[in-house]
C-alpha positions as CSV (number, residue, x, y, z in Angstrom):
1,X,-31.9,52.6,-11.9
2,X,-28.1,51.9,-12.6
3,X,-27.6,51.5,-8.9
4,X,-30.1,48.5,-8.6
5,X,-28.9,47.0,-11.7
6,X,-25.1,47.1,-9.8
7,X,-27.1,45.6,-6.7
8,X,-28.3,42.9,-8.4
9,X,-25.2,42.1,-10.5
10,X,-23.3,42.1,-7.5
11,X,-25.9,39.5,-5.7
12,X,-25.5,37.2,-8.2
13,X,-22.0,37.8,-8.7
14,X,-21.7,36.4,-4.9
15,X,-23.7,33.3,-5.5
16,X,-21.6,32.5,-8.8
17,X,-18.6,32.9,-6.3
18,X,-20.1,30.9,-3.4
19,X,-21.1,28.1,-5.5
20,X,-17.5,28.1,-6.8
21,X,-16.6,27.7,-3.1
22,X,-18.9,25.0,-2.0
23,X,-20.7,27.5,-0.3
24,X,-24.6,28.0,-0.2
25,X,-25.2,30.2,-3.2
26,X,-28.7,30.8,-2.4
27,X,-28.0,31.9,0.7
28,X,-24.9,34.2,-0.5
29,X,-27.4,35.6,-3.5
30,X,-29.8,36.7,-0.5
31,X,-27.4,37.9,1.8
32,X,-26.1,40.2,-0.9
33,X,-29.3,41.1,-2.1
34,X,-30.4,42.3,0.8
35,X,-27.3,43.2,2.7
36,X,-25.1,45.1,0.1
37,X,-22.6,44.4,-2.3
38,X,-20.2,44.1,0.0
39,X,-21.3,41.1,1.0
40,X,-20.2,39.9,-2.9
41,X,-17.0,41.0,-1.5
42,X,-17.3,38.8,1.7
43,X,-17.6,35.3,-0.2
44,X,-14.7,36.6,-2.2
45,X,-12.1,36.3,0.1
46,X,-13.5,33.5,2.5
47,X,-11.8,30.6,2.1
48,X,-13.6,27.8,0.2
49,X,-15.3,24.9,2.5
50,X,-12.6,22.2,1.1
51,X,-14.9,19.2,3.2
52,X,-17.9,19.8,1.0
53,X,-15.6,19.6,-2.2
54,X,-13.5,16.2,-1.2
55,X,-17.3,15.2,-0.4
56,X,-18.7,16.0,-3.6
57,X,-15.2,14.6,-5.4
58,X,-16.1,11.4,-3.3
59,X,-19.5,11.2,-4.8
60,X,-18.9,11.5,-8.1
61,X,-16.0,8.4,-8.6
62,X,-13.4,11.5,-8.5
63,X,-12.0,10.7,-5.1
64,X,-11.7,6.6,-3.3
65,X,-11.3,6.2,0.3
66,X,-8.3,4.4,1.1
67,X,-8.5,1.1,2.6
68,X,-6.0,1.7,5.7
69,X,-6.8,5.5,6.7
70,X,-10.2,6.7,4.9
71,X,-7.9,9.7,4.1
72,X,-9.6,10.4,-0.2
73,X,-7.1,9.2,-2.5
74,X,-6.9,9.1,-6.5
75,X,-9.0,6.5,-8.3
76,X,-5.7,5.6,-10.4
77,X,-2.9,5.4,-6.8
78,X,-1.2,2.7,-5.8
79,X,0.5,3.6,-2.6
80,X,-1.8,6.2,-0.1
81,X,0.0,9.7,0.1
82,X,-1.4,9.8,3.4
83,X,-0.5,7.0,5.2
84,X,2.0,5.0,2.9
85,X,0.0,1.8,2.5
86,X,-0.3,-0.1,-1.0
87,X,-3.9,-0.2,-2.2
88,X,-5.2,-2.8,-3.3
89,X,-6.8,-3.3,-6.8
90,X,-10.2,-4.4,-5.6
91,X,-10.8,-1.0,-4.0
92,X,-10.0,0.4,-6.9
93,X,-12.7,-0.6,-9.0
94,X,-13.9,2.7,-10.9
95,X,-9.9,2.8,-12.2
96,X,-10.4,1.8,-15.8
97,X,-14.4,3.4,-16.4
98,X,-14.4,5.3,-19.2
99,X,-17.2,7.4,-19.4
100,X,-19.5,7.8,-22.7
């Protein structure tokens, strides 16, 4: 009984940590269930899928595109890391929301 109680922990262990990643964590949860742990300790030390976070970070008013390269910026820059160019204030309309 303690073994499938580990086997369980450990499959949804590995969708906590795949979520975390940007990763599928319904598909991680599954693997793990019915692979084996180890699959917990797959998602662990994959690296995490960095487009689907700057996409979310884009989504949510984290993240602006700047104006010159597309390259995701800061909501509050005025110069682009990326490319060097000044941006301009109209693209930077979400800089002063606060939200409630």
């Amino acid at each position: 009984m303690m073994f499938i109680l580990f086997w369980i922990v450990c499959a949804i262990a590995a969708g906590i940590i795949a979520e975390y990643k940007h990763r599928s964590a319904f598909g991680w949860f599954f693997a793990a269930l019915f692979l084996s742990p180890i699959a917990m300790l797959i998602i662990a030390v994959i690296p995490a899928d960095n487009e689907n976070a700057k996409a979310d970070a884009l989504h949510l008013g984290k993240l602006v595109k700047c104006p010159s390269c597309a390259e995701a910026i800061q909501p509050d820059a005025v110069k682009c890391r990326f490319c060097g160019s000044t941006v301009p204030k109209e693209n930077t309309q979400f800089r002063n929301i606060t939200v409630r």
